[in-house]
N, C-alpha and C positions, 0 to 999 in steps of 0.2 A: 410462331411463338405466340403464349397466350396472353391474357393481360396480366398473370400472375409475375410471368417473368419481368415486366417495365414494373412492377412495383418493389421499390424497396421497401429492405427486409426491416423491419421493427425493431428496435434496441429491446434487449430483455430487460426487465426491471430490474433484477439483480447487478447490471451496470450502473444504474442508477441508485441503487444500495449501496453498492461499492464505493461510486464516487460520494457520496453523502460518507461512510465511514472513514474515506480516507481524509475528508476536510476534517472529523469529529477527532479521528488519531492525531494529525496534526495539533489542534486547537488544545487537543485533552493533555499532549505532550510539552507543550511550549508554556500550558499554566503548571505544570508540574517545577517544568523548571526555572519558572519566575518564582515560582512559591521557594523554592530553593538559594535563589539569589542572595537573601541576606546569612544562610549560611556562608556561603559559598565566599561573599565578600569577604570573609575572615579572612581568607585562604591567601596563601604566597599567591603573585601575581600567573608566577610559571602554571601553577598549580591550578589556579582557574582555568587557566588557556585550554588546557589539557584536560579538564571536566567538562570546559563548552564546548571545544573540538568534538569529543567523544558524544557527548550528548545530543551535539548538532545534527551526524549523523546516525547516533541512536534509533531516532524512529524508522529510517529506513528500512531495518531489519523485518519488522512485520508486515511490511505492504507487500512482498512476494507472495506470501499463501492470500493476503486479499486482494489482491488481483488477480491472483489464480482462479478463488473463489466466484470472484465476479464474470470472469473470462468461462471458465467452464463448469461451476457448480459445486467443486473439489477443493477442498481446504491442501490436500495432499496429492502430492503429484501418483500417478495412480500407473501399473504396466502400461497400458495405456493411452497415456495421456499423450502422447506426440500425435498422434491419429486425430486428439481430440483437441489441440490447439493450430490446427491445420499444417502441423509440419509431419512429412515424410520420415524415415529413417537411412531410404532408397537416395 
């Protein structure tokens, strides 16, 4: 074995893209929905519950294609892509 193999592999930058957008999605989603707040106070108490529930896990939704993004380069899952996120089909 050569000395290439004892050295670990390098992070890509786009990891590093990645996690910087996913703190910016958070931050950019949590001032939306403070900014939202003094609507929102009007609202029947149920009716809150149930815009912050939804909204809580709202942002979730986009972090799948940017972690895909980051993971292999691909905003969309591509033929493929199982080869290319190291899983088999075998």
């Amino acid at each position: 074995m050569g000395r290439e193999a004892m050295t670990p592999p390098q992070p890509s930058s786009r990891k590093a893209a990645g996690a910087a957008l996913i703190l910016l999605l958070i931050l950019a989603w949590a001032v939306l929905v403070a900014s939202l707040a003094p609507v929102v106070g009007g609202w029947p108490v149920l009716v809150q519950a149930a815009f912050y529930l939804i909204m809580g896990l709202g942002w979730i939704i986009p972090l799948k294609p940017l972690i895909r993004w980051s993971q292999t380069g691909r905003w969309r899952k591509g033929p493929d892509s199982e080869s290319v996120m190291g899983q088999s089909s075998a």
